[in-house]
ZATIDREN-263707 format. One line per field, with one value per atom (N, C-alpha, C): residue number from 0; residue in three letters; atom name; x, y, z. Coordinates in nm, 4 decimals. Each point is the difference from the previous one (the first is absolute). Layout:
<sites>
num: (NUM:...)
residuo: (Ala:...)
atomo: (CA:...)
east: (X:...)
north: (Y:...)
up: (Z:...)
</sites>
This chain:
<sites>
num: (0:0:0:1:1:1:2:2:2:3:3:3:4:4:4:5:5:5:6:6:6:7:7:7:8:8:8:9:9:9:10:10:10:11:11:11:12:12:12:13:13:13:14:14:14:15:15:15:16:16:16:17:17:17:18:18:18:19:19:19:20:20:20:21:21:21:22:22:22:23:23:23:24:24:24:25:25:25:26:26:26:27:27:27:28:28:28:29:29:29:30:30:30:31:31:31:32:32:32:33:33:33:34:34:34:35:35:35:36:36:36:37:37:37:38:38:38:39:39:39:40:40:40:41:41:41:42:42:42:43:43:43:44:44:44:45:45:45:46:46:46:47:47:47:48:48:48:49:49:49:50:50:50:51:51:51:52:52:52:53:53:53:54:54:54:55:55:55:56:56:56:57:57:57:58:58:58:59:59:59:60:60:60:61:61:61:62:62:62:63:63:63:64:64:64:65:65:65:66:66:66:67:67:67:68:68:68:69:69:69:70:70:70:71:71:71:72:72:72:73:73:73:74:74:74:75:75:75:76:76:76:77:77:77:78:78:78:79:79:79:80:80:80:81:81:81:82:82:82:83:83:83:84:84:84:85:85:85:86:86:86:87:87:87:88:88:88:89:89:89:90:90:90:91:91:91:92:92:92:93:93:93:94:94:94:95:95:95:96:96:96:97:97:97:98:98:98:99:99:99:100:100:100:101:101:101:102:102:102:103:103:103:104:104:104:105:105:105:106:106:106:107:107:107:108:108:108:109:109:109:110:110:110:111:111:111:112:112:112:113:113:113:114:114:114:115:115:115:116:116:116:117:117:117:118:118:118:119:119:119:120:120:120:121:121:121:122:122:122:123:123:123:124:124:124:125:125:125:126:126:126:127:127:127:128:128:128:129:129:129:130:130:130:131:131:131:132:132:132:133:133:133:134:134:134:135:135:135:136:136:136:137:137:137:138:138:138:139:139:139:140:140:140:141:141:141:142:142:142:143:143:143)
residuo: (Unk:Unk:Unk:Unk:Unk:Unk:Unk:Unk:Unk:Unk:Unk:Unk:Unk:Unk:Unk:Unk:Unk:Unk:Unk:Unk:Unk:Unk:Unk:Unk:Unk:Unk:Unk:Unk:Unk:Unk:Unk:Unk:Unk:Unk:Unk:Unk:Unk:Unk:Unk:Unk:Unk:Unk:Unk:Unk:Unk:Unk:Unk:Unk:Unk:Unk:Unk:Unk:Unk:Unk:Unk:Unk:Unk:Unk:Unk:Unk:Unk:Unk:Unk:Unk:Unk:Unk:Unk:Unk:Unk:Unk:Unk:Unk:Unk:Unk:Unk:Unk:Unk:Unk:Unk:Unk:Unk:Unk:Unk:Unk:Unk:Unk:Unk:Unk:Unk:Unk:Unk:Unk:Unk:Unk:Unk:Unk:Unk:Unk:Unk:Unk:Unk:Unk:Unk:Unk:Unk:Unk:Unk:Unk:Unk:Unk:Unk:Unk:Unk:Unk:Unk:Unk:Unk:Unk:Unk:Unk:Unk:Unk:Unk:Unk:Unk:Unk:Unk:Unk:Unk:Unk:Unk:Unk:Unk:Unk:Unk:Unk:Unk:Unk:Unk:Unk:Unk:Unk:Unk:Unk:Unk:Unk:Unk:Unk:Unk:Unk:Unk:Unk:Unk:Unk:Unk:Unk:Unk:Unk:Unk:Unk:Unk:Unk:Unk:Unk:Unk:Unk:Unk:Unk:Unk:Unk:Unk:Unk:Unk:Unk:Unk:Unk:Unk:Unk:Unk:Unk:Unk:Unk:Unk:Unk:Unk:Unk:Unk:Unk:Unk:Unk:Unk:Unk:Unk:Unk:Unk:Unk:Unk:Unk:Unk:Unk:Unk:Unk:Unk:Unk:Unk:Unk:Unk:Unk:Unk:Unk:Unk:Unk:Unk:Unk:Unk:Unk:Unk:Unk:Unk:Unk:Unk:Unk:Unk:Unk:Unk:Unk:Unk:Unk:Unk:Unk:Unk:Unk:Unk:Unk:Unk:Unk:Unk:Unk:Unk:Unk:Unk:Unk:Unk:Unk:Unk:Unk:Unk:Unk:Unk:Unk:Unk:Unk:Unk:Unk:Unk:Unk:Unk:Unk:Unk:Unk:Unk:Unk:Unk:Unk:Unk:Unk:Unk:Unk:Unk:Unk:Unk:Unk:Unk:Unk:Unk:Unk:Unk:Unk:Unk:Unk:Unk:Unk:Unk:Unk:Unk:Unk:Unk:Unk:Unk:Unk:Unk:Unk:Unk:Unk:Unk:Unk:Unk:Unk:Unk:Unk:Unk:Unk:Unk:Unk:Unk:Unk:Unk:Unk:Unk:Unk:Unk:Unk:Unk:Unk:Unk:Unk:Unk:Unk:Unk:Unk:Unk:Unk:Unk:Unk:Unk:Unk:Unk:Unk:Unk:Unk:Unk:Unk:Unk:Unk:Unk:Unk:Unk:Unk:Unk:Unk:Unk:Unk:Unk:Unk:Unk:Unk:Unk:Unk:Unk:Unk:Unk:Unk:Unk:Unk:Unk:Unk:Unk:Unk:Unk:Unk:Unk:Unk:Unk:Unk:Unk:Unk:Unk:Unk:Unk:Unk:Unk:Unk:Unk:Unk:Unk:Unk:Unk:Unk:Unk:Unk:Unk:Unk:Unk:Unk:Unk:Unk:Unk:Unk:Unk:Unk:Unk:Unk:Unk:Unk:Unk:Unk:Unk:Unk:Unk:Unk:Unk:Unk:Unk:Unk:Unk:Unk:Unk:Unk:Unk:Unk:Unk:Unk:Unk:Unk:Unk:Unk:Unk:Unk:Unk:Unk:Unk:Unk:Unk:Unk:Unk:Unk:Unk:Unk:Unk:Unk:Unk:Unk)
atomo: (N:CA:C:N:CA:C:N:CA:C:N:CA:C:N:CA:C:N:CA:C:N:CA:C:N:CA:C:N:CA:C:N:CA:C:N:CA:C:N:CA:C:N:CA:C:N:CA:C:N:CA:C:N:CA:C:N:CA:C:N:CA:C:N:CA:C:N:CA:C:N:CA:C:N:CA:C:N:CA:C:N:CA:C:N:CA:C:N:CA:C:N:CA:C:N:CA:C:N:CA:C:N:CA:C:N:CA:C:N:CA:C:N:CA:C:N:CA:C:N:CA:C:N:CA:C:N:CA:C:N:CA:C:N:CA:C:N:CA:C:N:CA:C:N:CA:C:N:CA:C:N:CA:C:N:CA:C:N:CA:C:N:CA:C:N:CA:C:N:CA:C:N:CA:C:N:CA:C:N:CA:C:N:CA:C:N:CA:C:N:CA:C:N:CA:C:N:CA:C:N:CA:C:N:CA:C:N:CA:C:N:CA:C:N:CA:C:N:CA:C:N:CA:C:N:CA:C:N:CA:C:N:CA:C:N:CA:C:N:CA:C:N:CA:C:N:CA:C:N:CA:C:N:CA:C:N:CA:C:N:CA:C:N:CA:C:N:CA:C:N:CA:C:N:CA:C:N:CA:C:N:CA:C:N:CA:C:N:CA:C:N:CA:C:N:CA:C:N:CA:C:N:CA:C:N:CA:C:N:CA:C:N:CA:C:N:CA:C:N:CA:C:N:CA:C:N:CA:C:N:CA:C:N:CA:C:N:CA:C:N:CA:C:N:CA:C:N:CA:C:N:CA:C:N:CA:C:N:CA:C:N:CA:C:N:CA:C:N:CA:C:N:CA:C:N:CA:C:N:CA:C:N:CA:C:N:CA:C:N:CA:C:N:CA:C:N:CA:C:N:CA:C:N:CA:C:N:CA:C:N:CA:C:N:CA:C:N:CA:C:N:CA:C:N:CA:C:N:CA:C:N:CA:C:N:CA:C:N:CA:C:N:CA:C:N:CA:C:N:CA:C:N:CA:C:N:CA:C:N:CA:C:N:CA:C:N:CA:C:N:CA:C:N:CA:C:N:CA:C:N:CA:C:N:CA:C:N:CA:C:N:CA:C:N:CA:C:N:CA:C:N:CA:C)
east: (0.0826:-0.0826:0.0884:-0.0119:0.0574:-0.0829:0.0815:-0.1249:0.0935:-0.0202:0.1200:-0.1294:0.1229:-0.0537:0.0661:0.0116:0.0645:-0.0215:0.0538:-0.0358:0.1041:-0.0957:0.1363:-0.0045:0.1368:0.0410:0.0893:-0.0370:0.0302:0.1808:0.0724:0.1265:0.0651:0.1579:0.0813:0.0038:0.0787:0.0220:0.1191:0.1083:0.0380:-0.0490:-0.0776:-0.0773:-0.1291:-0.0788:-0.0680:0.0830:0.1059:0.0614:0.1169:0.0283:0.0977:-0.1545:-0.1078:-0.0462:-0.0909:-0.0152:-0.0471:0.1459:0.0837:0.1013:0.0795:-0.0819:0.0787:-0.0904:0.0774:-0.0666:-0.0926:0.0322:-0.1415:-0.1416:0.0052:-0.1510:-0.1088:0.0320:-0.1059:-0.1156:0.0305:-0.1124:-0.0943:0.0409:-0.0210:-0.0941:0.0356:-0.1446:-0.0507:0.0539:-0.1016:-0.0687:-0.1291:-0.1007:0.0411:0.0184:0.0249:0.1515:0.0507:0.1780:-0.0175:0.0210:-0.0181:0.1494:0.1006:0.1313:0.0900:0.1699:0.0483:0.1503:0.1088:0.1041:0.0891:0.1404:0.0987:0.1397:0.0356:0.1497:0.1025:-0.0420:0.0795:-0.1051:0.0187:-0.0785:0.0201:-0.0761:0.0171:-0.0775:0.0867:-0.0672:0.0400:-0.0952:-0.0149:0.0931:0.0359:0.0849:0.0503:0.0043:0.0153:0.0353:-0.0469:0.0470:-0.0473:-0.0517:-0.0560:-0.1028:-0.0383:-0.0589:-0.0934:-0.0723:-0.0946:-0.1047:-0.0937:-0.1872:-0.0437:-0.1216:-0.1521:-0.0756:-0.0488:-0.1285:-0.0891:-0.0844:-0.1250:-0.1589:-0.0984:-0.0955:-0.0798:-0.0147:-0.0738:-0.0756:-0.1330:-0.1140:-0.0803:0.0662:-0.0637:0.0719:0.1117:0.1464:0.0717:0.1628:0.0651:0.1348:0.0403:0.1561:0.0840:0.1294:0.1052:0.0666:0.0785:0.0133:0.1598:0.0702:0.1406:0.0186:0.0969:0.0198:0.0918:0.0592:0.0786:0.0109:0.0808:0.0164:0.0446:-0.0397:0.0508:0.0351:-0.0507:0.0114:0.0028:0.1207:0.0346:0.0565:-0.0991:0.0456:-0.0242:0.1526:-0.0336:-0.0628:-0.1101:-0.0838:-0.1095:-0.0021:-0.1377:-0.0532:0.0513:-0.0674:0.0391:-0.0683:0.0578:-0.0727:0.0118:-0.0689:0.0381:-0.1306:0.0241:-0.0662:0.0529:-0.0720:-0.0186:-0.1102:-0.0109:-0.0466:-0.0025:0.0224:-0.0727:-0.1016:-0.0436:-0.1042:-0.0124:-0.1174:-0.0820:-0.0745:-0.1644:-0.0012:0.0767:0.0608:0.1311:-0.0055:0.1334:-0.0371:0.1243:-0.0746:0.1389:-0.0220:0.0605:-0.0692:0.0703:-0.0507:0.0992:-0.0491:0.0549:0.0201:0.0654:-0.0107:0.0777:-0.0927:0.0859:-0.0032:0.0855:-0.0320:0.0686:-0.0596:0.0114:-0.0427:0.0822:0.0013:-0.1166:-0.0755:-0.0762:-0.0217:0.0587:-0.0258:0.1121:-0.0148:0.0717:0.0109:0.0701:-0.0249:-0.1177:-0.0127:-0.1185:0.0011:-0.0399:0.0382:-0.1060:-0.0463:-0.0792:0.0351:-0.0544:0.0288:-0.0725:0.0265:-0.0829:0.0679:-0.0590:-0.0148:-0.1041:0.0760:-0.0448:0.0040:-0.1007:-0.0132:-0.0166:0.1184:-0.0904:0.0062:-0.0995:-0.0022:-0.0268:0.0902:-0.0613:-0.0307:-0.1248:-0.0118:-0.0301:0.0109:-0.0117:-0.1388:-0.0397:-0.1154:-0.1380:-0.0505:-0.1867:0.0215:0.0871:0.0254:0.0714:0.0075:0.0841:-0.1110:-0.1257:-0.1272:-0.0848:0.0034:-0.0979:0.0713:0.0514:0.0758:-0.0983:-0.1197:-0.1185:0.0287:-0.0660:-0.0127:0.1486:0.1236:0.1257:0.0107:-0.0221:0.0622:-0.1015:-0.1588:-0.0211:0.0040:0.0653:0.0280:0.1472:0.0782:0.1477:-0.0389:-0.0787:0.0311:-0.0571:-0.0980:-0.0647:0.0885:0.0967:0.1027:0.1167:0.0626:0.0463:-0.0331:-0.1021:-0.0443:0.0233:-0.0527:-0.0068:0.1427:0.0989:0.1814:0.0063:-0.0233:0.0692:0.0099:-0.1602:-0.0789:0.0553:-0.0025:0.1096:0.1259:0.0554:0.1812:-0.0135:-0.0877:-0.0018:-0.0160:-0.1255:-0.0235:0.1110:0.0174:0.1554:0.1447:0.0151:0.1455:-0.0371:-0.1472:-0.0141:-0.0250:-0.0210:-0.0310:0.1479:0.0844:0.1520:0.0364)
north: (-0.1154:0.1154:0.1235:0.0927:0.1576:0.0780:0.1345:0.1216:0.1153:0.0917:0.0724:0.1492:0.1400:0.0718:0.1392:0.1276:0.0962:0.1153:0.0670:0.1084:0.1129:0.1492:0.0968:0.0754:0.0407:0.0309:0.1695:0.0698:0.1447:-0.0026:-0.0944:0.0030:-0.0915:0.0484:-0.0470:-0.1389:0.0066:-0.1699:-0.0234:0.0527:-0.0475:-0.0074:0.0706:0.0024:-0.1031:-0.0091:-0.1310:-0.1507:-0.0126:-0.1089:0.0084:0.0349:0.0529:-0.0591:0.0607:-0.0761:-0.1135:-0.0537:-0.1424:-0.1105:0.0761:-0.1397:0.0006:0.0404:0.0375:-0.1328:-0.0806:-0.1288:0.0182:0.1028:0.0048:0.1016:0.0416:0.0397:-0.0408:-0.1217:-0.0696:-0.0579:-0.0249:0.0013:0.1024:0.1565:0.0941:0.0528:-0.0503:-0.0032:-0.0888:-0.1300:-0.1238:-0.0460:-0.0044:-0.0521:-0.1711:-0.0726:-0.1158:-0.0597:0.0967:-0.0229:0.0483:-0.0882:0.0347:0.0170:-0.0323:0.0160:-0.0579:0.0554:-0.0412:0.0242:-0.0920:-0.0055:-0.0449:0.0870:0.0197:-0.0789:-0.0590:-0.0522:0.1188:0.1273:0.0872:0.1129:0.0627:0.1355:0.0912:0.0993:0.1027:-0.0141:-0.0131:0.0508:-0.1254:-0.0635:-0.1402:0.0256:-0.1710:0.0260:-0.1120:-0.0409:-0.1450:-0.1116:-0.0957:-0.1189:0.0269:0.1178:0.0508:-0.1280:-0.0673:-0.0952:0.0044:-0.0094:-0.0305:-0.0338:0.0516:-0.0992:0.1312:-0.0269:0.0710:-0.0708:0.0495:-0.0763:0.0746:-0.0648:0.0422:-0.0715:0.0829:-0.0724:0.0195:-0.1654:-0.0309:-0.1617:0.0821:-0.0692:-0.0696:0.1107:0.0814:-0.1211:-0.0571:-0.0311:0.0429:-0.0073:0.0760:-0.1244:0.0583:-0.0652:0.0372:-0.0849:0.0797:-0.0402:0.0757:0.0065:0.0318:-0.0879:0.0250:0.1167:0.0960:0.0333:-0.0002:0.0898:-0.0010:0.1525:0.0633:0.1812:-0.1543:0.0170:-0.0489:0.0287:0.1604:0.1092:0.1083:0.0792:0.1608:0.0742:0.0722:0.1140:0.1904:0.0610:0.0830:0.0713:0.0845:0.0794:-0.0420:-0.1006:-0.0642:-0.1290:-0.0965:-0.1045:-0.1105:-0.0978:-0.0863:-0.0881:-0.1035:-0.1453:-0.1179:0.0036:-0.0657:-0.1346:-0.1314:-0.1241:-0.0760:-0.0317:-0.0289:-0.1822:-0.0752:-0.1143:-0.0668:-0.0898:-0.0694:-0.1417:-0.0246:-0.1314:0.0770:0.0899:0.0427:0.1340:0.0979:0.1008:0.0110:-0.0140:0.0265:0.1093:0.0564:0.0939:0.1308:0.0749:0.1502:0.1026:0.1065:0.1564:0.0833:0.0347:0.0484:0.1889:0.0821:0.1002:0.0921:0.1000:0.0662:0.1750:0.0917:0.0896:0.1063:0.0880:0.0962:0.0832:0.1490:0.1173:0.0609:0.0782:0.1114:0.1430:0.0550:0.1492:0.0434:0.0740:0.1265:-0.1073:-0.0857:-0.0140:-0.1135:-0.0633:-0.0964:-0.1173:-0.1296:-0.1182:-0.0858:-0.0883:-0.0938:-0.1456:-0.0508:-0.1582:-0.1002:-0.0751:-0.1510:-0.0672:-0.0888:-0.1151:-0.1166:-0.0999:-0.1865:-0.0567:-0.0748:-0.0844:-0.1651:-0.0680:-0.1344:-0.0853:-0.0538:-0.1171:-0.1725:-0.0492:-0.1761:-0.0200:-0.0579:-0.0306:-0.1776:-0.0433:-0.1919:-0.0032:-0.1170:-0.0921:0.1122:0.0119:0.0981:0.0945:0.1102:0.0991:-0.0295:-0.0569:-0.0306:0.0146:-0.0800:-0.0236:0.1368:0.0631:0.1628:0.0997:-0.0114:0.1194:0.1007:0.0168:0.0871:0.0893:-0.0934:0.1013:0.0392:-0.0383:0.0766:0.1237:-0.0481:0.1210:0.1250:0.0050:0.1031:0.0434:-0.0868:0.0619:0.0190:0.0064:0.0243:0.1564:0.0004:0.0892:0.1425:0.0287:0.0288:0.0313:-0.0643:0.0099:0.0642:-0.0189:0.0481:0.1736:0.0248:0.1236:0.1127:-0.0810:0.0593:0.0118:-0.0983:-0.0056:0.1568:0.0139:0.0751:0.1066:0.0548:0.1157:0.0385:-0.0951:0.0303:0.0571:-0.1047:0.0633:0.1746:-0.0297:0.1819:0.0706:-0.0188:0.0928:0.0361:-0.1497:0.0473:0.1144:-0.0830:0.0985:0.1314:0.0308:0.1340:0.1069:-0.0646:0.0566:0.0108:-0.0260:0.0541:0.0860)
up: (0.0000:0.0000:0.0000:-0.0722:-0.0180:0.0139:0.0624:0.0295:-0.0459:-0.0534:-0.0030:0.0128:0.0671:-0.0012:-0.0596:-0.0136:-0.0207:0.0760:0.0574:0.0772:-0.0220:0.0157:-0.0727:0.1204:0.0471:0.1697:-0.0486:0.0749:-0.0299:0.0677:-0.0079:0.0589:-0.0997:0.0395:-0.1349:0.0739:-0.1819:0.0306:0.1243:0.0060:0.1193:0.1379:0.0051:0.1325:0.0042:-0.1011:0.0283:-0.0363:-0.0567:0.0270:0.0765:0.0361:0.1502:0.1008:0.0431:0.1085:-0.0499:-0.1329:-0.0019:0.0331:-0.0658:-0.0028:0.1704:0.0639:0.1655:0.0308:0.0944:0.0522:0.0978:0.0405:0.1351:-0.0443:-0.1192:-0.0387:-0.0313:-0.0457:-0.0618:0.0749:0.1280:0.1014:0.0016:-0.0146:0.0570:-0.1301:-0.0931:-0.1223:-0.1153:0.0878:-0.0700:0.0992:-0.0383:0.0884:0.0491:-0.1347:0.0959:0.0404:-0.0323:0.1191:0.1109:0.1209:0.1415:0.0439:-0.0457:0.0206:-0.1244:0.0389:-0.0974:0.1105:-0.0992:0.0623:-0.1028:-0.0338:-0.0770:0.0215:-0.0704:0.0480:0.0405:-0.1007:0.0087:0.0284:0.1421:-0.0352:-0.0277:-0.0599:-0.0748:-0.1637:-0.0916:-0.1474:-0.0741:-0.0274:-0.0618:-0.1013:-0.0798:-0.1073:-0.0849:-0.1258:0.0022:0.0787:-0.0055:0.1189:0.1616:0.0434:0.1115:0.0153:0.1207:0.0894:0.0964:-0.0374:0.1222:0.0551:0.0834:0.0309:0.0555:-0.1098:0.0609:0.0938:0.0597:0.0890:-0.0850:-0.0550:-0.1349:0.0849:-0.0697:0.0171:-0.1381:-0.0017:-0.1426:0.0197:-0.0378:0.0173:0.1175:0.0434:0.1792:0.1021:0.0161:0.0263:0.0299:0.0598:0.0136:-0.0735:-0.0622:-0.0817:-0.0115:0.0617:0.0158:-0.1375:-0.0808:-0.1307:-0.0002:-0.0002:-0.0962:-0.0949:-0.0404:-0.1064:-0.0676:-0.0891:-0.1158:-0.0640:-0.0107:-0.1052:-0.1021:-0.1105:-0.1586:-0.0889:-0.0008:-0.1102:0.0835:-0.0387:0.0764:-0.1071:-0.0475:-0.0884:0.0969:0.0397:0.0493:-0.0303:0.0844:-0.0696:-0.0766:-0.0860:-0.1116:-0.0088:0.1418:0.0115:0.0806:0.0840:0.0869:-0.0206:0.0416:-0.0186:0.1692:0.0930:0.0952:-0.0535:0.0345:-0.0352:0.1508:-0.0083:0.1433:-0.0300:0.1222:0.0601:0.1186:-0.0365:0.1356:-0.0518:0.1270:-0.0816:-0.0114:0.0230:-0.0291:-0.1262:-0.0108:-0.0900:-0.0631:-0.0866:-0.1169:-0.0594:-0.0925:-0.0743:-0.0387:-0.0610:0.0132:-0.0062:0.0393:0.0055:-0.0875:-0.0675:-0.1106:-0.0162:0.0388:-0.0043:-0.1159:-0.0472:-0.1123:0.0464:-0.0529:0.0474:-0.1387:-0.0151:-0.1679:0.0915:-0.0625:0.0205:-0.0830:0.0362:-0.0492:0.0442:-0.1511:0.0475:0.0832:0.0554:0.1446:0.0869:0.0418:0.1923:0.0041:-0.0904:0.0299:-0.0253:0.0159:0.0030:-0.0484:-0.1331:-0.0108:0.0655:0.0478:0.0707:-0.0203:-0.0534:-0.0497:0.1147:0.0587:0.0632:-0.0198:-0.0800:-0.0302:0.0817:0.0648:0.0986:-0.0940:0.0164:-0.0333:0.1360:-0.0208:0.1267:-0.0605:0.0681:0.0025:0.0962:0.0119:0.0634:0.0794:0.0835:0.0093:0.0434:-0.0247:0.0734:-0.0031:0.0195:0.0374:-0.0841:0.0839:-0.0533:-0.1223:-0.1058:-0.1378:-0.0460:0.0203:-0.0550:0.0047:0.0627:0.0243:-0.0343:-0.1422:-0.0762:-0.0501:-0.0053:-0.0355:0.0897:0.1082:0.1353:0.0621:-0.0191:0.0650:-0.1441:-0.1038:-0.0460:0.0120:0.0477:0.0148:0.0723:0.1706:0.1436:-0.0502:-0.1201:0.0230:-0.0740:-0.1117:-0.0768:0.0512:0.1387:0.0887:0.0898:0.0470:0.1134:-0.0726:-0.0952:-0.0771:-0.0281:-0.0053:-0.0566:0.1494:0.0984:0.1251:0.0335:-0.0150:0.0776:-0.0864:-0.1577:-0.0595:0.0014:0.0558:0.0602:0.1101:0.0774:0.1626:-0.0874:-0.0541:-0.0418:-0.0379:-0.0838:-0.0603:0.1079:0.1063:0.0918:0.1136:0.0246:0.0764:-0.0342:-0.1125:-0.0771:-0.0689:-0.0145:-0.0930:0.1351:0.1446:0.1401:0.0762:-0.0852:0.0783:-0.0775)
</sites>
């Protein structure tokens, strides 16, 4: 299942990927990351390691990860790991204009067993959750 979204953020690109690719934000505006933890802290970066505590499909999963793809400035790729969620998060980030930042974020998920089978209904609670993380992101970074 894939959800992808785009959102256009009134801050440059270094500043919205300067605080997505920081390991400890992503709690702080994805609805279903309840925590996260870095091999290295600070500013993610290829080969960077580590586990979310996620909740998916009203669960809580602790999730392995993976940085796979680190392009400074225009894109990262986390691949994540567990029996119940696999998957990546896919982030892109293009300049627009003065000072402003477009951002796509791809969600794919695999998912095992139940939840593999109710891909209708996750992708319209992803693509829904999705819309809302992205709304937070803007409101946060266009409010500093």
């Amino acid at each position: 299942m894939k959800a992808a979204r785009k959102v256009f953020i009134r801050r440059s690109v270094d500043e919205v990927f300067g605080f997505v690719a920081s390991s400890g934000t992503e709690p702080v505006w994805r609805s279903s990351v309840l925590e996260t933890a870095c091999d290295r802290p600070g500013a993610l970066r290829a080969g960077s390691r580590g586990r979310s505590l996620m909740r998916f499909m009203g669960r809580e999963v602790d999730a392995p990860w993976e940085i796979v793809e680190f392009d400074d400035r225009s894109g990262l790729c986390r691949e994540y790991s567990s029996a119940v969620r696999g998957g990546r998060d896919r982030y892109r980030f293009e300049p627009f204009g003065r000072g402003a930042t477009v951002l796509e974020l791809e969600i794919e998920v695999e998912a095992a067993g139940l939840a593999g089978l109710l891909t209708a209904a996750t992708r319209t609670a992803a693509d829904r959750e999705l819309r809302a993380d992205l709304d937070r992101l803007k409101q946060i970074l266009e409010s500093r």
